[in-house]
C-alpha positions in Angstrom: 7.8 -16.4 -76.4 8.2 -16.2 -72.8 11.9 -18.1 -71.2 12.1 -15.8 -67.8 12.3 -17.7 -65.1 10.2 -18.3 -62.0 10.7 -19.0 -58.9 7.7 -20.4 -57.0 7.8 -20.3 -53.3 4.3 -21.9 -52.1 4.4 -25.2 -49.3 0.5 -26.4 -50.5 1.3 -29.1 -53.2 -2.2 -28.7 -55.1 -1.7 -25.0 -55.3 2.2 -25.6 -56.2 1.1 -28.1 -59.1 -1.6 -25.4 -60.4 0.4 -22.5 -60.4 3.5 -25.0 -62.7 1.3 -25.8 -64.9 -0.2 -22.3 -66.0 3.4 -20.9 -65.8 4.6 -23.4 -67.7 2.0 -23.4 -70.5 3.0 -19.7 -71.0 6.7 -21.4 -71.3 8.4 -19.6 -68.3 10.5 -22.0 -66.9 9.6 -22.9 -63.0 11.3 -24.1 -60.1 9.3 -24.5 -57.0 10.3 -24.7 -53.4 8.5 -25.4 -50.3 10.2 -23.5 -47.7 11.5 -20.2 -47.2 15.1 -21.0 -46.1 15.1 -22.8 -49.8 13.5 -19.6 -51.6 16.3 -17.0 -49.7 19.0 -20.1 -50.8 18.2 -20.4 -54.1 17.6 -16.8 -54.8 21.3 -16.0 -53.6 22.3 -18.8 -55.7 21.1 -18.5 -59.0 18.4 -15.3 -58.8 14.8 -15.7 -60.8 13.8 -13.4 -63.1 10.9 -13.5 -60.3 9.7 -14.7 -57.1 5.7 -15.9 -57.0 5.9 -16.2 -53.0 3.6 -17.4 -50.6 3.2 -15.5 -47.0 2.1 -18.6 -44.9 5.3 -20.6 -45.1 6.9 -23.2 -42.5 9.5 -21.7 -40.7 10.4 -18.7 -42.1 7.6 -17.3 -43.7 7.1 -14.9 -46.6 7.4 -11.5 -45.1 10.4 -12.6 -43.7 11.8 -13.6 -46.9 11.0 -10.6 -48.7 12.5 -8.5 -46.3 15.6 -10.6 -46.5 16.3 -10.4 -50.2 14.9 -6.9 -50.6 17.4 -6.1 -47.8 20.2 -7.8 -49.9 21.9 -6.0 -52.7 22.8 -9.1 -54.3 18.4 -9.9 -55.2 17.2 -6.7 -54.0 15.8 -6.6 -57.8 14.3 -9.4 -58.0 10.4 -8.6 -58.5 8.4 -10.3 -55.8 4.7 -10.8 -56.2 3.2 -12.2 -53.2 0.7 -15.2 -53.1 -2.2 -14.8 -50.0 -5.0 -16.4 -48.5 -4.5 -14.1 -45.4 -6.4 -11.6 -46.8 -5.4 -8.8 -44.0 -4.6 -5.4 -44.9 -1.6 -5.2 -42.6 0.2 -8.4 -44.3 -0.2 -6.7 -48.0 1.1 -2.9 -46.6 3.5 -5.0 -45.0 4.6 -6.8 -48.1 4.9 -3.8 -50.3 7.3 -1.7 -48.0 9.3 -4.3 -47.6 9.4 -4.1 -51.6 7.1 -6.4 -53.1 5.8 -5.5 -56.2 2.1 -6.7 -56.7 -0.2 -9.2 -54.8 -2.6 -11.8 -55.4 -5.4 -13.1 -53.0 -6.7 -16.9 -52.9 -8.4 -18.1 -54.2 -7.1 -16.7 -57.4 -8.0 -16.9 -61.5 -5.2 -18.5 -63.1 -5.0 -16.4 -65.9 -5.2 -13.2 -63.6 -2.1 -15.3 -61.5 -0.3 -15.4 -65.2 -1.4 -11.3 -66.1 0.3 -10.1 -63.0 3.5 -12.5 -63.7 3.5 -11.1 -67.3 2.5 -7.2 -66.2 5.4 -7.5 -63.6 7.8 -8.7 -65.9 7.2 -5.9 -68.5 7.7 -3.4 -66.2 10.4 -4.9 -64.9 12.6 -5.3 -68.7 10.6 -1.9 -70.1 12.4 1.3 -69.9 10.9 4.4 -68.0 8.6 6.6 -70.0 8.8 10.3 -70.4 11.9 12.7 -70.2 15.1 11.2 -68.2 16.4 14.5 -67.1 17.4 14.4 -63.4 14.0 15.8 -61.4 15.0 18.4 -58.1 12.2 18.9 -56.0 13.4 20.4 -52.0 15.3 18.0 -51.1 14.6 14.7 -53.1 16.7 14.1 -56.6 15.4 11.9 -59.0 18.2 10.0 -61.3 15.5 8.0 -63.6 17.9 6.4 -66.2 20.4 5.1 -62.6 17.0 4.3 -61.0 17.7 6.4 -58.3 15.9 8.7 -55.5 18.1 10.7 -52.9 16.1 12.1 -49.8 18.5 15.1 -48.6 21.6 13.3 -50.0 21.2 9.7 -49.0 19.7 6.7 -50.7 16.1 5.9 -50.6 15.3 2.4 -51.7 12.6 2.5 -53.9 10.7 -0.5 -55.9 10.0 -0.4 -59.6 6.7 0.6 -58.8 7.4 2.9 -55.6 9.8 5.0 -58.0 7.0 5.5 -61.2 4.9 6.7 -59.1 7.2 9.3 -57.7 8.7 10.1 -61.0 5.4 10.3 -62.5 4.1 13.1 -60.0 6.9 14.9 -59.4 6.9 15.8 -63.3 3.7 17.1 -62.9 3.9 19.1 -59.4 0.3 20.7 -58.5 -1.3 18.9 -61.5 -4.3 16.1 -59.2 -3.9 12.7 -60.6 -6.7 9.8 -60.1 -5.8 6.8 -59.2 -6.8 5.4 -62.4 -4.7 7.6 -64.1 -1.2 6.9 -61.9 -1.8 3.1 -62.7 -2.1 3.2 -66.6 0.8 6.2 -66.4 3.2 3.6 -64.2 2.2 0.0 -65.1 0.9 0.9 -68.8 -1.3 -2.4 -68.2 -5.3 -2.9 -68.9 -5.6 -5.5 -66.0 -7.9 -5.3 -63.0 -6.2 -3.2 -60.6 -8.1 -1.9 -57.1 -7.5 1.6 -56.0 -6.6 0.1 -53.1 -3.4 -1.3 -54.8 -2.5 2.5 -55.6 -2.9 3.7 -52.2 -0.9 0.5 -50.5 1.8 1.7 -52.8 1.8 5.2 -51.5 2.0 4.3 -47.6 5.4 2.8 -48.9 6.7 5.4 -51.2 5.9 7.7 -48.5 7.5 5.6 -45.8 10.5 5.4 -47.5 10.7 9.4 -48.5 10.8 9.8 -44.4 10.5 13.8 -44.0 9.7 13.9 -47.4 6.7 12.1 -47.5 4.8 15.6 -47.7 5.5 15.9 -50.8 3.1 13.6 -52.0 -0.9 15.4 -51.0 -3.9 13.3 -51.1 -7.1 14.9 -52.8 -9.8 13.6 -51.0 -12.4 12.2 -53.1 -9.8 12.5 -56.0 -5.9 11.0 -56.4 -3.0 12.0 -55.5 -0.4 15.2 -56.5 2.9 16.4 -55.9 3.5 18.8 -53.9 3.9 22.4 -56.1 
């Protein structure tokens, strides 16, 4: 039985109502705010087990948001999945390097709204597959069981997602991956995922490996692989 909680962050009171009273019929507990200066508050305050956050917001809107929390080491783990009727490439690419974790377009299915909630979660609370030894490729170390990725010594901030899919290829270096593949290695979910999704995620991973970002080739017509 789900009991995670979720924090809904969506200003349209029809879409606000909808979105309760799926989550709620899959007993997560909800609490829904309107604004963004209430989402950043109440995150800081007493952090969700995750954030269903809408871009268009009064005031300070979602992108904003994200980049606040992400930015904060106090909810820089809370998984965000953003909520859209934007539509615009830019705003999702945006989204994800600033850390969010997954997306969803309006008008959206409810019970794909509910899948992505539930996927997120799971990869959130499940434990990384596959060996845990520390990876050393040139100048990026991989610490999977501290979660960690250093780019020539320092830091590189990496979401859930962004670090699988480093982890994942850099275990494999030279082997060509399909996008298909990458998602069902990372996400180990049977939902509908674009491969646009993949490739979103890699403009961030590589954004955030800096001089690094080599590493990762794209096979045209193909996927992606790790740089032998």
């Amino acid at each position: 039985m789900a009991n995670e909680t979720i924090l809904v962050v969506e200003d349209e009171e029809d879409i606000l109502d909808l979105i309760r009273y799926n989550l709620e019929r899959e007993n997560y507990r909800v609490k829904c705010v309107i604004t963004g200066e209430e989402a950043v508050k109440s995150s800081r305050s007493n952090p969700p087990d995750l954030m269903l956050l809408d871009l268009m917001l009064p005031g300070v809107d979602g992108l904003e948001v994200c980049k606040r929390l992400k930015g904060d080491p106090g909810t820089s783990a809370i998984p965000i999945v953003m909520v859209s009727a934007k539509g615009e490439d830019a705003d999702v690419v945006t989204g994800l390097e600033l850390g969010a974790d997954d997306y969803v377009s309006k008008p959206f299915s409810p019970k794909v709204l509910v899948s992505r909630v539930r996927a997120v979660l799971r990869r959130k609370n499940a434990a990384i597959p596959g060996d845990s030894s520390v990876i050393h490729v040139g100048d990026i170390t991989i610490h999977p069981g501290r979660h960690e990725t250093l780019v020539k010594g320092k830091p590189a901030e990496l979401t859930l997602t962004e670090f699988r899919i480093l982890q994942f290829l850099a275990r494999r270096p030279g082997w060509v991956f399909t996008r298909g593949q990458i998602v069902e290695a990372v996400r180990n979910e049977d939902y509908s995922v674009t491969d646009r999704a993949v490739d979103f995620q890699i403009v961030g991973l590589r954004k955030k490996l800096g001089p690094c970002a080599k590493y990762i080739e794209t096979v045209r017509g193909v996927g992606y692989r790790f740089k032998e």
